[in-house]
C-alpha positions as CSV (number, residue, x, y, z in Angstrom):
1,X,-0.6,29.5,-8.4
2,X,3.0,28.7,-8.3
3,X,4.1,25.1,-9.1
4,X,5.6,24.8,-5.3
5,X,1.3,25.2,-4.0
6,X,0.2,22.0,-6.7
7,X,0.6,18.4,-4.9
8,X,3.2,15.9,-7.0
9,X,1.3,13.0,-8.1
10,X,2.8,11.5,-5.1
11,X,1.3,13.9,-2.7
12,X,-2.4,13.3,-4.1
13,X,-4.5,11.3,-2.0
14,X,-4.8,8.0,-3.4
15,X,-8.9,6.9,-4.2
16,X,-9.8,4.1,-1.3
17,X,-9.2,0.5,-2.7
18,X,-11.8,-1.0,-3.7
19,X,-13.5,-3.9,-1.7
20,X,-11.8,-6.7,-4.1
21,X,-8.6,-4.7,-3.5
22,X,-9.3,-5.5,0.7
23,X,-9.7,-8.7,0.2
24,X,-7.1,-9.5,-2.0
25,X,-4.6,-7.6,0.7
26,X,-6.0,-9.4,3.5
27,X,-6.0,-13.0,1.9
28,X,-1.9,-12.0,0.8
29,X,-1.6,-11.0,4.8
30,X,-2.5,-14.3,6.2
31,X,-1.0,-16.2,3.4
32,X,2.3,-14.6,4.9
33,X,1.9,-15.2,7.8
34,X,0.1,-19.1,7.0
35,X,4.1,-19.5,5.3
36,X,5.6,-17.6,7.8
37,X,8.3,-19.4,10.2
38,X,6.5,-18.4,13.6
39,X,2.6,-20.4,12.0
40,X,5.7,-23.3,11.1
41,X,7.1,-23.1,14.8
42,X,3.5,-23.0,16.3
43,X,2.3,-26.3,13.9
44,X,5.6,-27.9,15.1
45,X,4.5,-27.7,18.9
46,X,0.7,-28.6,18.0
47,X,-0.2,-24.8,18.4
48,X,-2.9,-22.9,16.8
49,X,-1.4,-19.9,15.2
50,X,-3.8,-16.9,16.7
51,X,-4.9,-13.9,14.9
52,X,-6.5,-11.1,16.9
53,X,-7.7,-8.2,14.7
54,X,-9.7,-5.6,14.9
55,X,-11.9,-4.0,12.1
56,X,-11.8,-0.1,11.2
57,X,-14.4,1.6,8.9
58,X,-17.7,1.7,6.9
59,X,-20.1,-1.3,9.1
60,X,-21.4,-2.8,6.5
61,X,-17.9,-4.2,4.7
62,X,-16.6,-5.0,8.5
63,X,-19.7,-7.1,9.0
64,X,-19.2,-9.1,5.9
65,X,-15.3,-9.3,7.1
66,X,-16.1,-11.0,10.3
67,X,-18.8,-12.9,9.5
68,X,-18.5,-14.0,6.2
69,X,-14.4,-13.9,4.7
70,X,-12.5,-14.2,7.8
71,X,-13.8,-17.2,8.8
72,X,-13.7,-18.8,5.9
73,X,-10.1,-17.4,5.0
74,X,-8.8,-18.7,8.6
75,X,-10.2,-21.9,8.1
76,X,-8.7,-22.3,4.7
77,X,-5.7,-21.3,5.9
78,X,-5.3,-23.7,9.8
79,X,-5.5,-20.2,11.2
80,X,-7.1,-19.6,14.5
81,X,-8.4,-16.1,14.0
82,X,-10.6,-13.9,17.0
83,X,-12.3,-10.4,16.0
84,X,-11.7,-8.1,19.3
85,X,-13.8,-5.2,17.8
86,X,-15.3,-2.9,14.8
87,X,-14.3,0.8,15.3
88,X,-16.1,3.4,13.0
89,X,-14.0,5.7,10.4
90,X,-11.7,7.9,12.4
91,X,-10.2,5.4,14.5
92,X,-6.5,4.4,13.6
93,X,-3.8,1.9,15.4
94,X,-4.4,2.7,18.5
95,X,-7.5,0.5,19.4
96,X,-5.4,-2.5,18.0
97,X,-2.7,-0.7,20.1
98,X,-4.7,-0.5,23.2
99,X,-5.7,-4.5,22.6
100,X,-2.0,-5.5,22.7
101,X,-1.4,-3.4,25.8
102,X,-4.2,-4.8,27.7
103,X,-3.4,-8.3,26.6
104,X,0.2,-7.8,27.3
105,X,-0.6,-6.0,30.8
106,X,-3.0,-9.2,32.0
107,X,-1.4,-12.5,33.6
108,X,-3.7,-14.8,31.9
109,X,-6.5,-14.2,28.9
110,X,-9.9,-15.8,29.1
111,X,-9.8,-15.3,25.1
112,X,-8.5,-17.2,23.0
113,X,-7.5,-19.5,25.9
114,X,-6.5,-19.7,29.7
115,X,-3.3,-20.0,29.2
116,X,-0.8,-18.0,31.2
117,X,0.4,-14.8,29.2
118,X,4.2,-14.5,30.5
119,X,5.6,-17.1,27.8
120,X,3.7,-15.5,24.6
121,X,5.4,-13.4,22.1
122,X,3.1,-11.0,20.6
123,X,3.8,-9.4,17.3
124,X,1.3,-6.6,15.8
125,X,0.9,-6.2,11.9
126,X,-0.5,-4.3,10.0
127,X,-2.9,-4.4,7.1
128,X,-1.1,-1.5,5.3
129,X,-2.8,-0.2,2.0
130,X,-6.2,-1.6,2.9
131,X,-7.6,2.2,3.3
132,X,-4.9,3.9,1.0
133,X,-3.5,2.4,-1.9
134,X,-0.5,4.7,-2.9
135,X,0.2,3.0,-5.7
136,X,1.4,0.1,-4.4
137,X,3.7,1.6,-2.0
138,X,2.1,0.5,0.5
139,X,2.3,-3.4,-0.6
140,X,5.7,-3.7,-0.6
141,X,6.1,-1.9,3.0
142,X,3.0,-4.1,4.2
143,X,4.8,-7.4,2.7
144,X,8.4,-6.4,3.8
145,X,6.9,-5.5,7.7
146,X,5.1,-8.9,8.3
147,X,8.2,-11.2,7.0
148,X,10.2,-9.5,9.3
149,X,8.0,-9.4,12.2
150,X,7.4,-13.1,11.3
151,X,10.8,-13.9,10.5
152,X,13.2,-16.7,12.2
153,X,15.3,-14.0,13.4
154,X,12.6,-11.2,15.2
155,X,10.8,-14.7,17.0
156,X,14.1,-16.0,17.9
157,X,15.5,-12.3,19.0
158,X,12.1,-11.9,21.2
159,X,12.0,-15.7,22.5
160,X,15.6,-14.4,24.1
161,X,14.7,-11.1,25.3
């Protein structure tokens, strides 16, 4: 075979991390976003800081995630944290996706509160690098994306919007 038809090391699929590996990118997530300025703003105001996720592969890790670790990671961490739903392997953004819409699209929420949707901000992250490592690629994207989306400047730039 020519050398053009032979994936670059970068190209390879990266092996899945392993379940330590999750964790360890889920607990650096909501440490982010514990420190972030928006969980600051919220604790200011006497606000919960909600987290709405969703789970996405093999059912026996998910079960342990939302029955076990999140709670106990949210709780460590003054987070107010609601699982909307496991999906099997296969499923990508999109459900998440399709949870913001809805939750954006309705005039008030039953869950996690009754509280009239119109004066939320919503902001979706992402867990990148929990299915595919990539040699830590994918921890500096993930770390970069939820400052900024957590930032001073995106909360103030939507509060004004």
């Amino acid at each position: 075979p020519s050398s053009s038809s032979i994936p670059h090391e970068s190209q390879q699929e990266a092996p899945p991390p392993s379940q330590r590996d999750q964790q360890a990118i889920i607990q650096d997530q909501l440490d982010q976003i514990q420190n972030s300025y928006v969980a600051k703003k919220q604790r200011e105001h006497g606000r919960p800081v909600w987290i709405l996720y969703t789970t996405v592969g093999f059912e026996e890790s998910s079960v342990l995630m939302v029955h076990e670790w999140m709670p106990r990671w949210c709780l460590e961490r003054r987070l107010s944290c609601h699982h909307l739903g496991h999906y099997g392997m296969g499923h990508f953004e999109n459900v998440t996706l399709d949870h913001v819409h809805a939750y954006c699209q309705a005039t008030t929420t039953p869950s996690p509160s009754n509280n009239n949707n119109s004066n939320r901000i919503v902001v979706y992250l992402h867990n990148k690098g929990s299915h595919h490592f990539r040699n830590g690629t994918n921890h500096a994207w993930r770390r970069s994306l939820t400052a900024a989306a957590t930032s001073e400047a995106c909360i103030t730039a939507l509060s004004t919007a």
